[in-house]
N, C-alpha and C positions, 0 to 999 in steps of 0.2 A: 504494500500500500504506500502508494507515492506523502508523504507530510505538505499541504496544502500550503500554498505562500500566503501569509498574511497581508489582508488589503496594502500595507502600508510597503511592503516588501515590493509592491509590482512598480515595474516604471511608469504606469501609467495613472500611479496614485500620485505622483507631480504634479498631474494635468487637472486631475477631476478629485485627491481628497482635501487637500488642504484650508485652509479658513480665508484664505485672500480673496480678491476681485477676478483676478484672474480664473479660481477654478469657478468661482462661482459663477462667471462670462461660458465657462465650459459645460457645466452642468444645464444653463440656462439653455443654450444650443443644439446640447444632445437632446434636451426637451424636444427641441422646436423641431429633429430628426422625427419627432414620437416614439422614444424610446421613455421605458419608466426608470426610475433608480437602481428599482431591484433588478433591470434586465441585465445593469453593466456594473453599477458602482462594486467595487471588492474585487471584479471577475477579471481573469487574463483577456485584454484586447488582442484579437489576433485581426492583423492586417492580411488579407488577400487579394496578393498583387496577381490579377489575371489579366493574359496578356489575348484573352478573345478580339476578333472582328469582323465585321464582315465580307473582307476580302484577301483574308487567311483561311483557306480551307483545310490546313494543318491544324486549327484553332479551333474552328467554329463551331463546334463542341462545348469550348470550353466556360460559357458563360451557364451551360447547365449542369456541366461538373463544380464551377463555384456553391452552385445551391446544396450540392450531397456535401460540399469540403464544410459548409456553416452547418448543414444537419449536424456535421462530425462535434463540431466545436461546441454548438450548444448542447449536447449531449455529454460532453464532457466538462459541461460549467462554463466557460469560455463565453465571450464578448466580441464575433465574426466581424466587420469589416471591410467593403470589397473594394478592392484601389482600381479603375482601371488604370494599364500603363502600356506603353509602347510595345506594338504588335510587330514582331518582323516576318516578314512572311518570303520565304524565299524562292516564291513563285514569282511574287509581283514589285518586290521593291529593288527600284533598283537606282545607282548601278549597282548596288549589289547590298543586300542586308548587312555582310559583316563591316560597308563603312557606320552603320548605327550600332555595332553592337557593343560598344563602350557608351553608348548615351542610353540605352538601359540599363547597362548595367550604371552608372552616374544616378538616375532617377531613382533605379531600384533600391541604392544607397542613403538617397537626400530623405524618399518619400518614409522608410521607417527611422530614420535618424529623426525628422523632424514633426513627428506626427505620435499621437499617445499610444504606442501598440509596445507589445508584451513578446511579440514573436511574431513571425508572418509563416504565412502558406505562399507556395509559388506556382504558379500554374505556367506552361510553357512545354515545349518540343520541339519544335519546329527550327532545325538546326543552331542558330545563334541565340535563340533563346535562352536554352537553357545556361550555357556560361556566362550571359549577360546576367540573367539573376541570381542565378551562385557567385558572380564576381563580385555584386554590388551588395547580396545580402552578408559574403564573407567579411566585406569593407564594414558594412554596419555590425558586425556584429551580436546579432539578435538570435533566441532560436528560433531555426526555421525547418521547415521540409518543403522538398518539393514534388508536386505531383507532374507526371511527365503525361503530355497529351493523346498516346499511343498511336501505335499504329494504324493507319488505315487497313483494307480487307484485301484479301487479293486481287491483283486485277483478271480480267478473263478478256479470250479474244479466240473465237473460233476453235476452240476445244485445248487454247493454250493457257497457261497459269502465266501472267504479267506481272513483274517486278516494279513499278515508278519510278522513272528513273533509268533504273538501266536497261528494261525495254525500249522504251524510249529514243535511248541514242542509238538502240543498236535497229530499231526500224526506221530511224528515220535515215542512216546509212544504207540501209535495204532499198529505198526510198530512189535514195540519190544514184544507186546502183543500178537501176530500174527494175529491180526484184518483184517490187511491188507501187501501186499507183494512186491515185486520191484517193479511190472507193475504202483501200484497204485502210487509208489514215484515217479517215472522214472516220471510220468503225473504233479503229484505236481509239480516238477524243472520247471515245464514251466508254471504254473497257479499259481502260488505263490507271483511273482515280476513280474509287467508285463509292466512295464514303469517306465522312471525317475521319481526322487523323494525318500524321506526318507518315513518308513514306516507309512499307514494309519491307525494303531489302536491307541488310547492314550498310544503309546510308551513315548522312552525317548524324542526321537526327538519331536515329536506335543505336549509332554508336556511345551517343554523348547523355542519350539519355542511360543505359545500360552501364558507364561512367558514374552518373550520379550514384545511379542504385549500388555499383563499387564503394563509391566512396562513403554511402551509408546514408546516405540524405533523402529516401525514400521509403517507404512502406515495402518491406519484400518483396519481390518478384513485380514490383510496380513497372518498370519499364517495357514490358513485351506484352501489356493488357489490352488486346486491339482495343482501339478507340472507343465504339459502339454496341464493345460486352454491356453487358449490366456488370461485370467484375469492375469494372474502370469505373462506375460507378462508386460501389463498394471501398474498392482501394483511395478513391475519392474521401469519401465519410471517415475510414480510419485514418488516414493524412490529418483531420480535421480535428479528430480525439486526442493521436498523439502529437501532437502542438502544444497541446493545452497541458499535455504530461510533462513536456522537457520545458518547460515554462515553471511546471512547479518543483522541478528536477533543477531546474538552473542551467542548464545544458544547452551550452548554444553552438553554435553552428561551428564556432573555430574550436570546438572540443572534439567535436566531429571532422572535420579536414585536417588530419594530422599527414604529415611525410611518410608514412606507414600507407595511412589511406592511398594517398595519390599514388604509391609505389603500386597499390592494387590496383588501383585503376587504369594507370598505363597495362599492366599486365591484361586486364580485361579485354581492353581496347586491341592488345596485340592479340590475342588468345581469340577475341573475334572476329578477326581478317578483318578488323572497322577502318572507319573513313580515317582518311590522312587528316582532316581538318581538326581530328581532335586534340593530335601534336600541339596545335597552336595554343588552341583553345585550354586542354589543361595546365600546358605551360603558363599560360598567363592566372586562369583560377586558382593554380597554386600560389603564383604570387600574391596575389588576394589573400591568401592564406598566411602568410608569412613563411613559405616554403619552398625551395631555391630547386625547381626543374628543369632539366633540360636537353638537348636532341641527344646526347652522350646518355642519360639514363635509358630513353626509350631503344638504341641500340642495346645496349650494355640487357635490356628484362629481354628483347625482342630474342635473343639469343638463347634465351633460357624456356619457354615458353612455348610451346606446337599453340596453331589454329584450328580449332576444334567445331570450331560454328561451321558447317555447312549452308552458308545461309547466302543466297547471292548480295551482291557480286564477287565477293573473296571466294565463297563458294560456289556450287556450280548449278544447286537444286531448290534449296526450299527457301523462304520466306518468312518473316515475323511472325505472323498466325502458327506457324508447325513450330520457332524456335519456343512458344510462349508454350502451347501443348506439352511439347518435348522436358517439357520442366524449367523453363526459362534460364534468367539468369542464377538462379539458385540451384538449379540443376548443373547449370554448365560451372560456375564454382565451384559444385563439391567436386567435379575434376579435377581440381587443381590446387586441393589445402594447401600442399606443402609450397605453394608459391603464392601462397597470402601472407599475411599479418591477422591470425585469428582473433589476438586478443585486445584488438582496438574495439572502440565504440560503434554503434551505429544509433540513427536516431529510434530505433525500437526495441536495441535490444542491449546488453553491456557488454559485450562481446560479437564481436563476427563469427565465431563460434556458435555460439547459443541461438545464433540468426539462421546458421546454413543447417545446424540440427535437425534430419529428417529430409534433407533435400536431394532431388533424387532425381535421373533421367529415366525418363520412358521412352526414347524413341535413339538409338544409338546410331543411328545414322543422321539424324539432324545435330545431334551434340557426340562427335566421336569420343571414341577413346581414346587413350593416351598412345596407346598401340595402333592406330590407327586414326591419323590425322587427317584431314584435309591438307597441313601442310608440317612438315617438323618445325620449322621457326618461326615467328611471330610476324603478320601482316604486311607489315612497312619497315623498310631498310634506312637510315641515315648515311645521306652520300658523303665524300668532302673532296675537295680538290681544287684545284686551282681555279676552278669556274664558278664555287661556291665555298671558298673558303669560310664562310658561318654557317653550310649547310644545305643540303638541300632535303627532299625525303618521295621514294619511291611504293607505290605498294604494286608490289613486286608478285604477287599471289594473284593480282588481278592482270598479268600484263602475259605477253607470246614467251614461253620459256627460251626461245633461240634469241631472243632482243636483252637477255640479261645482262649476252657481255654482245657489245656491238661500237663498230667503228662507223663514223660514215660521214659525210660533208655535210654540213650545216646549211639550211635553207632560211633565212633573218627575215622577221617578220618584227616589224615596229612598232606597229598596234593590230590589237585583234579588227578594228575593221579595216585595215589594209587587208590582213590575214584575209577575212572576210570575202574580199573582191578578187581577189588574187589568186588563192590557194587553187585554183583548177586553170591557172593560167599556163597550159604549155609551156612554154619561155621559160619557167619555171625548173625545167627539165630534174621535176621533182619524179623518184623513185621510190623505191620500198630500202634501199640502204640509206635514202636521205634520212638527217635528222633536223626534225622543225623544231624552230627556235621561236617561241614569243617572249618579249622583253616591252618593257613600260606596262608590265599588268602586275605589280607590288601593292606593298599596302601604298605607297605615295603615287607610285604610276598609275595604277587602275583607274582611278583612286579606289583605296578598299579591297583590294585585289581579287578581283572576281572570280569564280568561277571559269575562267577558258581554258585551265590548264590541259582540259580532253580536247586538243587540236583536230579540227576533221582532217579526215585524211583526202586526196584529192578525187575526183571523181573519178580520172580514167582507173587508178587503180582499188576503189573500191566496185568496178567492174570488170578487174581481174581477181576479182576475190581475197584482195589484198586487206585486214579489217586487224592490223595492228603497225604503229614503227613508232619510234623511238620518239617521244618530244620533250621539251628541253623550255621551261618560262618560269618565273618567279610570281606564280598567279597560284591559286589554288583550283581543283576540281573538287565537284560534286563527290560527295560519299558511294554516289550509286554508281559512278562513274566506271570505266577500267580502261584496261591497254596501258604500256611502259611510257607511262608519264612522270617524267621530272617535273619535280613541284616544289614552291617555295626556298625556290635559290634565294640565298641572302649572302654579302647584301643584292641588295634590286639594283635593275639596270639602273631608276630613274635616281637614287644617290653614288650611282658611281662604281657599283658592283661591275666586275668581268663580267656578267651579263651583256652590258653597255659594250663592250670590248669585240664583242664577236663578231663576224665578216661571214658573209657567205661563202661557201666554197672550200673556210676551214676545218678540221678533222676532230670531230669530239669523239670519245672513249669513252662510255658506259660499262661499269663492271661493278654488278651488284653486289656477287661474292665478293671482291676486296671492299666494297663498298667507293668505290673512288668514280668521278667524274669530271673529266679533263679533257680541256681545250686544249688541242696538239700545235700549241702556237709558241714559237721558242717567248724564252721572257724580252731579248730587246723589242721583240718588235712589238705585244704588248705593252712596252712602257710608250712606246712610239706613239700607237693610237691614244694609248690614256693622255697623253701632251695635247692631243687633236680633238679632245671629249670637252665636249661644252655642256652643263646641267638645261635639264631642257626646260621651258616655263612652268612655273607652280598651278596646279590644276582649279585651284579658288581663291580669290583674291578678298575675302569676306565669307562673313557666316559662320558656319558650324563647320563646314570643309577648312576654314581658313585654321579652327582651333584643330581641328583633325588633322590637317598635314605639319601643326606647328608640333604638336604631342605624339601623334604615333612611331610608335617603335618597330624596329625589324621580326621577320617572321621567326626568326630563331628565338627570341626573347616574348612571344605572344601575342604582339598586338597589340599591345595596352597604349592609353595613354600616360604619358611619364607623369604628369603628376595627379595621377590617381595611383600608378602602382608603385610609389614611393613610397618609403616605411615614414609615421609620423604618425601621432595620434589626431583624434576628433573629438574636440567635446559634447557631450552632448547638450540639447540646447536649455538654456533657463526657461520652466514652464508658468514661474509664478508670476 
């Protein structure tokens, strides 16, 4: 039996217990809300920051999962809440959601720092979300859980099971191929997405949500509950109860993201063949943490670690719906005790331990065995070399096993829509040994560094059946994404990285086993062009871009803006 905080004990008896003007301007207001005294006064405020919209279909859900998350809370004593806050949706915002995803997390920060709540619930999925509110709830400090939006349902398409996402690219190259023609896409648009929730392959989203639930910030097996169970519901309500527990526990969020934690969650991340995007992303959430990650760890677990998820695109067959059956992420942990940290926290239970107790696979071909892996080592490679001396990162599971070690002439591409207009340009005298090169798509060149790191390939040879080569940008790809994509070279072309350095015609080396990626260019002649390299114009000259290109950080270091992810306290604020 948890020992009850006494009213005076909560943060939010600042606000509404004291005998000043101020609470009583407070008290006066919750009136004028129509709430009564006894609804709230004494009780834990929990803040629920749902990041619903109606033009998030990863989301759209989730303004009726907030109502199961306040069943939770008022059944557990607790004083619900619901903040809305910035939706990213990485269907439609563009150019790309992750230039916002340090201004929710900033919000996610200010709105419980500055407002009478005892803990928050987080609602989100949908790829940058979820690190945007574990960044900002880590910064504030408060305790928190987060409910992850699930999955949407399979897709279907003429007797086929559809991936989002990685169907996607791979008909629409069928497409280009002339495989296939309107009629069959016109079909696709409607069997593709076919209910709420973020995508079900180990995208970005199921990676990062499956992340969380690693790192303990969820209700068990919460991350792989399709969208439109009634379980997601459920998991909903208990999210809402235990808030109000680690509230009178004391236990907040930074007792929960320990170095331990994150150690498990890279592991997860690798152990799931998941998306590259979560490199960055926990990189940076750890900072938030006060916990020093970095591309050298994620090598260093990836090694230790088989991929176990058969789940596309890493894998070859099933989808979030079979991983969630299959005994979800609790199932696929108990794979792998001896490469966790059993005896850390989670927000429901005192141990990881006492959490995976009883958890179990039932379908051994969606969660292999250890003896029988989808891959022996971990997802994603970390590159280095002269082209990316801070890094770059491969997921090497999803790519042509003959492209692993490859040599071949670089084809320079300046921005993606030169890319765009060009890429099927003959003249081009592009091949299957070429390697394409995008550059100016960083976090400062994109701006935000978009999603193109899946470069098309040209037309004539995806109608030689050509559907893999080698490419080479400091941009990110989709989680659902594949094929031998270099991603997040740092530094970026647009501050000066050998990115910026490359010439068409020159000879890179790809060699995932050593892990190395080098431009076959003697050093004088590279210092030559670096003398001939002019910074190219700043992408916004004003606004929120102008604070974004002035603050963001390289892809090896997360993303963050510097001074948010600076060590320093916050006070919080005078309520009286």
């Amino acid at each position: 039996m948890v020992d009850m905080k006494s009213p005076e004990e909560l943060r939010s008896h600042q606000w509404y217990g004291t005998d000043g003007l101020r609470s009583f301007s407070h008290r006066a207001r919750t009136r004028q809300l129509g709430y009564l005294p006894e609804e709230h006064l004494g009780k834990p405020v929990v803040a629920i920051l749902n990041t619903w919209s109606d033009i998030n279909p990863c989301h759209v859900h989730l303004r009726d999962r907030a109502q199961a998350v306040k069943r939770g809370v008022w059944q557990a004593g607790g004083f619900p809440l619901e903040f809305p806050v910035s939706t990213l949706s990485e269907t439609f915002q563009k150019p790309t959601p992750m230039l916002y995803r340090n201004l929710l997390a900033l919000e996610t920060e200010e709105l419980l720092r500055s407002y009478p709540v005892d803990g928050a619930v987080l609602l989100g999925g949908c790829d940058k979300s979820t690190p945007a509110l574990l960044m900002g709830a880590a910064s504030a400090g408060l305790p928190a859980v987060f409910v992850p939006a699930g999955p949407m349902l399979p897709g279907h398409w003429r007797g086929e099971t559809l991936g989002s996402g990685t169907d996607m690219w791979k008909y629409w190259d069928d497409k280009r191929a002339g495989v296939i023609g309107d009629c069959e896409m016109q079909e696709l648009e409607s069997g593709l997405a076919r209910s709420p929730g973020h995508c079900m392959t180990m995208g970005t989203a199921s990676t990062l949500t499956a992340a969380a639930e690693a790192l303990g910030v969820t209700v068990p097996g919460a991350s792989s509950i399709p969208a439109v169970d009634s379980g997601h519901d459920r998991m909903a309500a208990k999210a809402g109860m235990t808030i109000v527990d680690l509230i009178h526990k004391g236990r907040t969020i930074g007792d929960i993201l320990t170095a331990d934690a994150f150690e498990d969650a890279v592991t997860t991340v690798l152990g799931l063949g998941g998306s590259t995007n979560a490199v960055i992303h926990l990189i940076a959430m750890a900072g938030r943490a006060g916990v020093r990650l970095t591309l050298d760890d994620f090598d260093r677990i990836a090694r230790t670690v088989p991929v176990l998820a058969n789940v596309r695109p890493g894998g070859r067959t099933y989808l979030m719906e079979d991983f969630h059956f299959a005994g979800g992420l609790p199932g696929f942990l108990s794979r792998i005790p001896d490469l966790l940290h059993l005896d850390r926290p989670t927000v429901c239970h005192d141990t990881l331990r006492e959490q995976l107790a009883g958890a179990r696979v039932h379908d051994d071909d969606v969660i292999r065995t250890r003896d029988n892996p989808v891959a022996a080592e971990g997802g994603v490679a970390v590159l280095r070399g002269n082209l990316c001396p801070d890094g770059a990162v491969i997921k090497h599971i999803a790519a042509e096993p003959h492209l692993l070690k490859h040599t071949g002439p670089a084809v320079v591409f300046d921005d993606y829509k030169q890319m765009q207009r060009t890429i099927d340009d003959p003249a081009l005298n592009i091949t299957a040994d070429s390697v394409l090169v995008l550059r100016g798509a960083g976090p400062k060149g994109g701006p935000g560094m978009p999603e193109y790191g899946m470069l098309p390939l040209p037309g004539h040879l995806l109608k030689q059946g050509v559907r893999d080569m080698v490419r080479i940008s400091d941009a990110r790809m989709s989680g659902t994404s594949y094929g031998a994509c270099v991603l997040h070279v740092a530094p970026e072309s647009h501050v000066g990285g050998p990115l910026a350095l490359v010439r068409t015609g020159d000879p890179i080396t790809l060699d995932v086993e050593n892990r190395t990626l080098t431009l076959d260019v003697d050093d004088e002649e590279l210092r030559r062009r670096r003398a001939e390299w002019t910074p190219p114009p700043a992408r916004y000259e004003r606004g929120y871009g102008a604070l974004y290109l002035d603050q963001i950080t390289q892809a090896d270091t997360g993303c963050d803006f510097e001074f948010l992810a600076r060590p320093g306290a916050v006070q919080d604020p005078y309520a009286g």
